[in-house]
Backbone bond lengths (Angstrom), bond angles and torsions (degrees), N, CA, C in turn:
res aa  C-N    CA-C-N  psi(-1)  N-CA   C-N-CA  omega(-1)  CA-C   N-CA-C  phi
1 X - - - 1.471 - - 1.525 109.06 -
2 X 1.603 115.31 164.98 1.389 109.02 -159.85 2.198 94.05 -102.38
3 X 1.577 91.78 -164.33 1.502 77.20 148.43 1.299 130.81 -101.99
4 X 1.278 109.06 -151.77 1.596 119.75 -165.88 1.448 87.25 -62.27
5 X 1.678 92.62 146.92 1.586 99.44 161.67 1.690 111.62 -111.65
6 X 1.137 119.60 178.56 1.716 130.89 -163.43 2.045 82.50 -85.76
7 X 1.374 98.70 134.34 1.412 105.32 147.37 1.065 112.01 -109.02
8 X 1.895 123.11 142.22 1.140 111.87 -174.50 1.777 106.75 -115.05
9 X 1.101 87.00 142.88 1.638 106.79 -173.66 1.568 128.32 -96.77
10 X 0.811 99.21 -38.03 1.874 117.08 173.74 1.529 112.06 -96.93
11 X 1.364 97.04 138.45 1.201 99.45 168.02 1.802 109.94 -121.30
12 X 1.967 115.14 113.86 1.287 93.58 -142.93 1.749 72.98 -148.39
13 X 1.106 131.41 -128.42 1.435 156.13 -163.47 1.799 111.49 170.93
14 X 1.234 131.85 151.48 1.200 123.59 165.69 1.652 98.15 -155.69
15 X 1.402 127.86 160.94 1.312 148.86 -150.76 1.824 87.38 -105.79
16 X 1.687 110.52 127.24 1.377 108.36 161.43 1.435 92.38 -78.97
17 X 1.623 99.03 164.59 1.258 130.88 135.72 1.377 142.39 -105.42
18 X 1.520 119.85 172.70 1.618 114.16 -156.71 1.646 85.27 -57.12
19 X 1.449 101.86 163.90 1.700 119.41 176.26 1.103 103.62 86.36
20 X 1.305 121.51 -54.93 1.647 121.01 176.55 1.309 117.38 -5.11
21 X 1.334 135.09 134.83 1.358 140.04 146.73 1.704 123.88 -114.90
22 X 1.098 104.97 -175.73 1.630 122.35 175.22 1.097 107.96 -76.30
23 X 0.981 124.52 -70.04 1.754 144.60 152.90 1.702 114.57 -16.92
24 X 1.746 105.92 -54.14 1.547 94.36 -167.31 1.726 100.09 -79.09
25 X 1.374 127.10 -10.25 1.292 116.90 -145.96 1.428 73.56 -107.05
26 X 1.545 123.60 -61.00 2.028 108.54 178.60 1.672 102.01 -27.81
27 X 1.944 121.33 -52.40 1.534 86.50 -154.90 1.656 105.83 -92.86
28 X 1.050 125.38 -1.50 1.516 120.14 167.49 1.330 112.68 -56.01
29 X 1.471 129.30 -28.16 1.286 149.06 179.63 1.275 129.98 -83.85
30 X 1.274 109.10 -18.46 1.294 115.96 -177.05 1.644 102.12 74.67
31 X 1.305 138.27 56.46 1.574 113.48 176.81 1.661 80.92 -160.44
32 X 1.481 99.83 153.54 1.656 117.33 -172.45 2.056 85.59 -74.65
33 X 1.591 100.04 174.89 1.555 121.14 176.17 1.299 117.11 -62.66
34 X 1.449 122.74 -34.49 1.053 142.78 161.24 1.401 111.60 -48.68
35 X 1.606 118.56 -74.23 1.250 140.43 -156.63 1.932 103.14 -63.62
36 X 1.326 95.19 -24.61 1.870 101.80 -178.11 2.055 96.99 -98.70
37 X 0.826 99.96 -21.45 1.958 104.30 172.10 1.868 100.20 -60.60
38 X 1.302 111.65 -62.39 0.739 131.26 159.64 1.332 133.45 -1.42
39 X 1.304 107.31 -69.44 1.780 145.18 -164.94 2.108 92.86 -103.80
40 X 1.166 99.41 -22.50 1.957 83.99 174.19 1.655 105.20 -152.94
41 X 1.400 94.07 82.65 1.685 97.14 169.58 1.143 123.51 -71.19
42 X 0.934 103.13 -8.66 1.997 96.73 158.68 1.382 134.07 -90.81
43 X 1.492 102.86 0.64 1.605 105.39 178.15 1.806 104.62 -83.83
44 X 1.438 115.02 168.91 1.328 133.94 177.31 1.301 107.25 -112.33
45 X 1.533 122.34 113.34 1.176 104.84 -156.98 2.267 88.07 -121.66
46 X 1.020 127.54 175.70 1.856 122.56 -23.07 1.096 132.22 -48.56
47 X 1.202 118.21 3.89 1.722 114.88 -175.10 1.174 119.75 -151.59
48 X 1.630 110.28 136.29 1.642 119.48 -151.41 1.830 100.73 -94.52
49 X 1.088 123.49 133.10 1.519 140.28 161.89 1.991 98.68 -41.79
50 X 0.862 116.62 110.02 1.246 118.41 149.08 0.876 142.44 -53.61
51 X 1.811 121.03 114.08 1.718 123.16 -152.32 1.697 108.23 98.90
52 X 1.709 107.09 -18.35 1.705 91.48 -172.08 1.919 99.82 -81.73
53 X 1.571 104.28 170.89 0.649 109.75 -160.70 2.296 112.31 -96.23
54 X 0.560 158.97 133.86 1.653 159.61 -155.33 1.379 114.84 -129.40
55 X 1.040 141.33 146.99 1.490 143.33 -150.88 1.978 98.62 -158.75
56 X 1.204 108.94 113.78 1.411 126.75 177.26 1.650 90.72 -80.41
57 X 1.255 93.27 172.91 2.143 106.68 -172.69 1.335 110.49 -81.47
58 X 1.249 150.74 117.53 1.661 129.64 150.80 1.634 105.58 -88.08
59 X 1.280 92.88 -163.24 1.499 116.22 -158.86 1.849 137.91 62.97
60 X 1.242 106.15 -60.76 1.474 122.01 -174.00 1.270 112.16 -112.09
61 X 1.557 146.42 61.57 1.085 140.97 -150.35 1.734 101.69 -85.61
62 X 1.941 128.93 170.64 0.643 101.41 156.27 1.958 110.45 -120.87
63 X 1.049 102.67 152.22 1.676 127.56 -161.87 1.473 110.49 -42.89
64 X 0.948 131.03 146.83 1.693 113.50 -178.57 2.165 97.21 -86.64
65 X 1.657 96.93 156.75 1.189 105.16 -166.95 1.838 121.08 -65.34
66 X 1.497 121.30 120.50 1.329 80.93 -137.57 2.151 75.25 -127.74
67 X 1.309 124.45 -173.60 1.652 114.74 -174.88 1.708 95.66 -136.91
68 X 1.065 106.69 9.57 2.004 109.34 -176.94 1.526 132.83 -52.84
69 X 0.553 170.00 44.51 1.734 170.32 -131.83 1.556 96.69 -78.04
70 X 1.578 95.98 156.87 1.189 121.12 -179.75 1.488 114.97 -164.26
71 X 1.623 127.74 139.19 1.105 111.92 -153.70 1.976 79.85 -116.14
72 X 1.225 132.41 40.73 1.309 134.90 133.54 1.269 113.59 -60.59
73 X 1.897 115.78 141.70 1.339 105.89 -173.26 1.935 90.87 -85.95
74 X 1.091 119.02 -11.81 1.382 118.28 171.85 1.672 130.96 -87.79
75 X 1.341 90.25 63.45 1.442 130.26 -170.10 1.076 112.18 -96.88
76 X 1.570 135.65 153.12 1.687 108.09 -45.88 2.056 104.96 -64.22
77 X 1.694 101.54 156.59 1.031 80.77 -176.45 1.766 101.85 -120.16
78 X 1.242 125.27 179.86 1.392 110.63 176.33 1.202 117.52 -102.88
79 X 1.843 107.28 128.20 1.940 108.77 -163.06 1.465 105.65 -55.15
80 X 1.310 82.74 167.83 1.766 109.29 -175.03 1.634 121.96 82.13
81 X 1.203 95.72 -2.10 1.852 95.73 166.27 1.343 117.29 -59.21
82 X 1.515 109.00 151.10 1.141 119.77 -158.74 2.166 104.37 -85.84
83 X 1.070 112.64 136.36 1.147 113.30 175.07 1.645 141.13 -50.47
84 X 1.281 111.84 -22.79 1.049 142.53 160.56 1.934 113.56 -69.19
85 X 1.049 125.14 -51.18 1.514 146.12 -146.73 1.919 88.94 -46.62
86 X 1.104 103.32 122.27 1.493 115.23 179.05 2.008 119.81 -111.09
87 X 1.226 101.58 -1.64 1.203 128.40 173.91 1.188 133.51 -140.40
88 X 1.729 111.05 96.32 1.149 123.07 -178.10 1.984 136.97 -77.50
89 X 1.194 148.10 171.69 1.332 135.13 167.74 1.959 97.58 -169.72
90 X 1.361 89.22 138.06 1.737 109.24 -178.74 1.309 96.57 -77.84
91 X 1.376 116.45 138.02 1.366 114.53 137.94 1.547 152.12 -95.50
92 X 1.240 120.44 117.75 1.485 140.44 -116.59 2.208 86.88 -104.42
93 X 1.044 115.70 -163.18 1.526 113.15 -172.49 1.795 87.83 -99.04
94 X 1.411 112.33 152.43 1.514 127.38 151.45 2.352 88.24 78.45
95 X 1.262 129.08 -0.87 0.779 134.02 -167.34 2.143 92.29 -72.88
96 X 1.073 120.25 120.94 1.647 113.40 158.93 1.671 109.81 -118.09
97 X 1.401 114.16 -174.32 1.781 110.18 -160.83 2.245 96.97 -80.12
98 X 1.361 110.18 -21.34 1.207 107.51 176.13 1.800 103.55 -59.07
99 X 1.296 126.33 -53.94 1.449 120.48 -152.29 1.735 90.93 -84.83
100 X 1.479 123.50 -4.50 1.527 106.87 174.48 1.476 93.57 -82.89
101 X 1.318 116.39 -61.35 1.135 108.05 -159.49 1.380 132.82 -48.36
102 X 1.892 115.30 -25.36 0.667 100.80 -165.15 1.747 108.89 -105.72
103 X 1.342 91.22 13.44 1.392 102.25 178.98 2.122 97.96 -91.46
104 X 0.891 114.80 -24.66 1.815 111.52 173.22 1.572 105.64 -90.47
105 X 1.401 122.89 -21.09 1.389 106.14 -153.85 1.363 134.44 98.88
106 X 1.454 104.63 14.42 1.854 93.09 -167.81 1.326 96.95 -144.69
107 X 1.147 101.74 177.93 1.974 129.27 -166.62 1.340 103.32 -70.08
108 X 1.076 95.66 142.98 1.685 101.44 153.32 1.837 129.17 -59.42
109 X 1.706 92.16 -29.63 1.452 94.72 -170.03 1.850 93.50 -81.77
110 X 1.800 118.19 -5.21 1.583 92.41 174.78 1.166 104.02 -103.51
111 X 1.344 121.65 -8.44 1.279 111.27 179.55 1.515 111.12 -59.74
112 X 1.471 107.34 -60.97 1.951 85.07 176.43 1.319 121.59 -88.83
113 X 1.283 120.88 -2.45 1.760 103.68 146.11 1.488 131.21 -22.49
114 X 1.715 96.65 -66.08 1.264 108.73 159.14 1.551 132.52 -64.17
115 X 0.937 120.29 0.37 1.479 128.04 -171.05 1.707 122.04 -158.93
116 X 1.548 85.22 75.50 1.383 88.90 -162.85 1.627 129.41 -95.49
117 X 1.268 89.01 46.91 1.583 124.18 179.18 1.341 125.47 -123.34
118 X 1.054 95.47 -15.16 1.848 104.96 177.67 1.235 118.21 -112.08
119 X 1.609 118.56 25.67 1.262 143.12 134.60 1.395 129.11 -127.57
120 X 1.369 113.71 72.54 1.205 124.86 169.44 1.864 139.28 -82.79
121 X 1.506 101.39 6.22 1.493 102.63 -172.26 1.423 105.27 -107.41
122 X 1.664 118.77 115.11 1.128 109.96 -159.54 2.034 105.64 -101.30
123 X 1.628 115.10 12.34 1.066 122.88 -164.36 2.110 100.40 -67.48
124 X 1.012 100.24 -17.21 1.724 100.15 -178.55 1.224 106.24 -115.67
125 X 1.571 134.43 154.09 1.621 118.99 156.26 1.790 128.27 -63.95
126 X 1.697 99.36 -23.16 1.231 113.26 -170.27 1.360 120.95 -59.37
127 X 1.386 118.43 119.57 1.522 108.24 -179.90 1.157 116.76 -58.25
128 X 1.398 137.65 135.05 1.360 144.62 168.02 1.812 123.09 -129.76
129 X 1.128 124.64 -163.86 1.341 128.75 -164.56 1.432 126.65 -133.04
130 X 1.128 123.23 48.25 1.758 118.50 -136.45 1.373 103.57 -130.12
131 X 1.031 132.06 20.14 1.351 149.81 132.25 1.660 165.09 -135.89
132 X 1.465 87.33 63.00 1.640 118.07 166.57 1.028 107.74 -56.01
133 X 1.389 101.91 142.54 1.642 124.44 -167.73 1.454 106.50 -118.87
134 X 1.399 131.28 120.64 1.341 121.08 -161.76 1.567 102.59 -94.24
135 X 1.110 93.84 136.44 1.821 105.27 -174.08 1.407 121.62 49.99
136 X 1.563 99.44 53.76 1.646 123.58 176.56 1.354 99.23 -120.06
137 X 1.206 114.23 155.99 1.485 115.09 154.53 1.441 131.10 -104.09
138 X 1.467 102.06 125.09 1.192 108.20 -177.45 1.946 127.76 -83.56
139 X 1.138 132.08 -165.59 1.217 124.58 -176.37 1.440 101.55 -103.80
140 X 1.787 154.56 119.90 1.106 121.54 158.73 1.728 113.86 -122.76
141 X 1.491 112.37 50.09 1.371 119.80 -150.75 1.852 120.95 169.66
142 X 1.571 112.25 109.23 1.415 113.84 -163.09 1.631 76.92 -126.68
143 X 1.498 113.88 162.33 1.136 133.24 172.55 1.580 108.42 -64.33
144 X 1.160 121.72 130.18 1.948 129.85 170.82 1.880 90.92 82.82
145 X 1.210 130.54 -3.90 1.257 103.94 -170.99 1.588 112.46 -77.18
146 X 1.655 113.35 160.43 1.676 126.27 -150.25 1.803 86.78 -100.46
147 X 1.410 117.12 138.12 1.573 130.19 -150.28 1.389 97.48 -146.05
148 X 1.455 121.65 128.96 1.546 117.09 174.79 1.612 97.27 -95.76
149 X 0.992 124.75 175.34 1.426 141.44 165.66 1.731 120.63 -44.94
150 X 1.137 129.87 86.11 1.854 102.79 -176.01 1.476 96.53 -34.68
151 X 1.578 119.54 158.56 1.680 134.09 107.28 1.609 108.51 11.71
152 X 1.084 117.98 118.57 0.984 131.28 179.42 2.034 94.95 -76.87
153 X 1.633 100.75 136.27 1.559 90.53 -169.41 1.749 82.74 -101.50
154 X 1.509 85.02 144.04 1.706 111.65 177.71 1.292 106.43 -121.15
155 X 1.924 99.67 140.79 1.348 89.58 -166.57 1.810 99.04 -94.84
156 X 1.470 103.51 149.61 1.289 130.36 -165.50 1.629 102.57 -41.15
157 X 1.564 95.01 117.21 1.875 92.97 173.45 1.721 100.38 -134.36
158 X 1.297 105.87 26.08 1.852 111.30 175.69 1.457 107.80 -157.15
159 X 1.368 103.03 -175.29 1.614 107.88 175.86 1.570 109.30 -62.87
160 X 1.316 128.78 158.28 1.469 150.12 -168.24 1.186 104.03 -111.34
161 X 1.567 129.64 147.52 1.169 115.88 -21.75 1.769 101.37 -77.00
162 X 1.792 86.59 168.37 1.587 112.39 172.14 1.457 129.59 -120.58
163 X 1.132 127.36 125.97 1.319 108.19 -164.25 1.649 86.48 -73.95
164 X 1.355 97.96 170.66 1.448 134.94 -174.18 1.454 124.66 -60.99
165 X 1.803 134.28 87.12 1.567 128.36 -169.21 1.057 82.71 114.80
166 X 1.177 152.42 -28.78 1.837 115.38 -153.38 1.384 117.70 -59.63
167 X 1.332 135.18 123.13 1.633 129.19 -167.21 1.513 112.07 -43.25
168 X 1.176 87.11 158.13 1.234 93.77 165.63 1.466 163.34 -87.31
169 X 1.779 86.31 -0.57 1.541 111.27 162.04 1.068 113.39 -107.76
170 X 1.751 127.00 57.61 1.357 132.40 -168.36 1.605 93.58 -96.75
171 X 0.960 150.17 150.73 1.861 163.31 -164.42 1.116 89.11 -155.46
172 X 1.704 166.72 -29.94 1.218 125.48 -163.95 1.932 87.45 -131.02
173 X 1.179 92.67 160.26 1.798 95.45 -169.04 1.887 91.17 -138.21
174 X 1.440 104.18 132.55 1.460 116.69 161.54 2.024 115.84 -112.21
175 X 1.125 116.94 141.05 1.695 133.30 177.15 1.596 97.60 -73.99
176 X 1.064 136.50 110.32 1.431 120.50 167.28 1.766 103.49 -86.00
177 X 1.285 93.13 131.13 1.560 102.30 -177.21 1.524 104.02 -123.19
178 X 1.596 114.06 166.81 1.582 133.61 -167.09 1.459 87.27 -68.88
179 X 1.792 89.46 116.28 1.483 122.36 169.51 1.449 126.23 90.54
180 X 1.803 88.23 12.51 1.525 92.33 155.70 1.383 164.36 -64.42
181 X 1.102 159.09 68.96 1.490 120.99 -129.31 1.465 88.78 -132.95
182 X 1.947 124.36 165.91 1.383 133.09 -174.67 1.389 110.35 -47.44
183 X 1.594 141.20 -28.66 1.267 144.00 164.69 1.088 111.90 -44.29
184 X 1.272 126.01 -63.06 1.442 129.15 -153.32 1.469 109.63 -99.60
185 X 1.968 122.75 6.53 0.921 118.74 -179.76 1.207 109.47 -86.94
186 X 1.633 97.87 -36.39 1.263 135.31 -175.30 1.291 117.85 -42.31
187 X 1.728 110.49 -60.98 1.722 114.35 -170.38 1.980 95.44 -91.36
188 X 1.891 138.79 -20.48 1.133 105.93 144.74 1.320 145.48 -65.77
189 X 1.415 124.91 -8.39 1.323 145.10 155.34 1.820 115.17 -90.69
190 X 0.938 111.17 53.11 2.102 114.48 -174.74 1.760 97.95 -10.27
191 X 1.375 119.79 64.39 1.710 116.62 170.63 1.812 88.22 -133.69
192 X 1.947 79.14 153.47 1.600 88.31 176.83 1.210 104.74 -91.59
193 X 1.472 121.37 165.94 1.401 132.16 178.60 1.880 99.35 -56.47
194 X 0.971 120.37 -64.56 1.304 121.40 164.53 1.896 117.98 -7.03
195 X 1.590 103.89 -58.49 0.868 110.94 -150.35 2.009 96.28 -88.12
196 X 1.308 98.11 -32.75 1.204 112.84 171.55 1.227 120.27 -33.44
197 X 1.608 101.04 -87.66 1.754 128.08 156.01 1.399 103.45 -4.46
198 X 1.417 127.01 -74.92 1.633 150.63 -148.60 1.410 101.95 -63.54
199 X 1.479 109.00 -25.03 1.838 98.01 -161.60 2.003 88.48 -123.25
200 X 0.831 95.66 11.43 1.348 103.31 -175.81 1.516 105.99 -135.57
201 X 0.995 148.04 79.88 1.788 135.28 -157.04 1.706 101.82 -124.03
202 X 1.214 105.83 14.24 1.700 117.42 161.25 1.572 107.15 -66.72
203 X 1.378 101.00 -44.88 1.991 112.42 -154.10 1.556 81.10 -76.10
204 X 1.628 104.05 134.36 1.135 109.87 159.35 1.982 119.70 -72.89
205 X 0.761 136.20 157.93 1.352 148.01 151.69 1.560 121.59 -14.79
206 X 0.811 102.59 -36.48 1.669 109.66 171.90 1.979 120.15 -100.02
207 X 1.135 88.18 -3.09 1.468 111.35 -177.81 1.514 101.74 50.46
208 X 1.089 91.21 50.50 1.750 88.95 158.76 1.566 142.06 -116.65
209 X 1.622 106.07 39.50 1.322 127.03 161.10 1.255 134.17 -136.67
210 X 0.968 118.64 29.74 1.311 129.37 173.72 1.649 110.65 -66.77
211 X 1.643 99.72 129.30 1.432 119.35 -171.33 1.500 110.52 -84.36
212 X 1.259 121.54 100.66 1.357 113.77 175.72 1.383 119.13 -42.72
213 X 1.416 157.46 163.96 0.904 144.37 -143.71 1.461 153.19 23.65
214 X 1.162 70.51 -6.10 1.729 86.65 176.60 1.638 129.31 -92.19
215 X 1.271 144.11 151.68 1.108 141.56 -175.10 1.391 131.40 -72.70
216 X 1.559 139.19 115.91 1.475 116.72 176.37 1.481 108.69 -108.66
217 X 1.443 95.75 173.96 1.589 95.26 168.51 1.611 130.25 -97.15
218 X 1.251 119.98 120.24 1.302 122.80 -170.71 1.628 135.73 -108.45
219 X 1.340 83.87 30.89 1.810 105.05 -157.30 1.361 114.22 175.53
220 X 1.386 143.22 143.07 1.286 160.27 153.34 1.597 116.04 -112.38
């Protein structure tokens, strides 16, 4: 085994400088050459333009290498869980704190209550999600805590994945891809936001959750 690798915590951008490489910024990061190609398709790599801008990974981090035992069957788990937490869940690949939550029922603000490690970047006030631990266990459950209903699970009548509610007499299906948002699905699909919303009643109102990769409905 190697050594420790970088967990990354922030989810931010920062400016190379001259000397900079592909290479030094993958290993400050913890992520292979590939894995940082990846994360900035616009860089020229081996060597970064000075002044451009570079973007480390959020969401799904992976864990630094670690030899600990624990005779919890909720093993390994990710630090800072709350002592109490009576309801556990793994985190699986492509998993972020939106698709837990809304697969248990709960807030964002309990999700890292309970897990007060998987918000570690303190450069913004805004709560965010930017360090998931893959095949850790997370917290999604304290004794007396207040739980909405999951998403009613529907069985599959379109392409996979789906975000969460979409009716069930949906016939036309859209991919939401990087830099999508309900506007612009809206006027390439001729539907009003209205109509959007209605067959889709996951997206909040401001359309500010939309799951990249994931499927909506754009038609009945």
């Amino acid at each position: 085994m190697g050594g420790n690798q970088s967990v990354v915590t922030c989810n931010f951008s920062t400016v190379a400088s001259a000397g900079d490489t592909c290479q030094s910024f993958a290993s400050n990061w913890g992520l292979t050459l590939s894995g940082f190609q990846d994360l900035n398709p616009g860089v020229s790599c081996p060597n970064l333009v000075a002044g451009q801008d570079t973007s480390p990974p959020a969401a799904t981090s992976t864990p630094p290498t670690t030899s600990t035992t624990s005779s919890s069957p909720y093993s390994p788990a990710q630090p800072g869980l709350v002592a109490n937490c009576n309801k556990f869940y793994r985190v699986s690949s492509g998993d972020t704190c939106e698709v837990i939550e809304a697969k248990y029922g709960i807030s964002l603000a309990q999700f890292l209550s309970w897990n007060q490690s998987v918000h570690q970047c303190h450069l913004t006030h805004l709560p965010d999600c930017n360090n998931l631990w893959l095949d850790y266990f997370v917290c999604v459950g304290v004794p007396g805590a207040i739980t909405t209903a999951p998403p009613p699970v529907q069985t599959p009548t379109g392409p996979q994945p789906q975000m969460p509610a979409i009716v069930s007499n949906c016939r036309k299906f859209r991919l939401v891809l990087a830099g999508d948002n309900c506007w612009t699905i809206d006027n390439a699909e001729g539907i009003s936001l209205a109509q959007f919303l209605s067959w889709n009643p996951y997206v909040d109102s401001q359309c500010g959750n939309l799951w990249q990769g994931y499927y909506v409905c754009v038609g009945v």
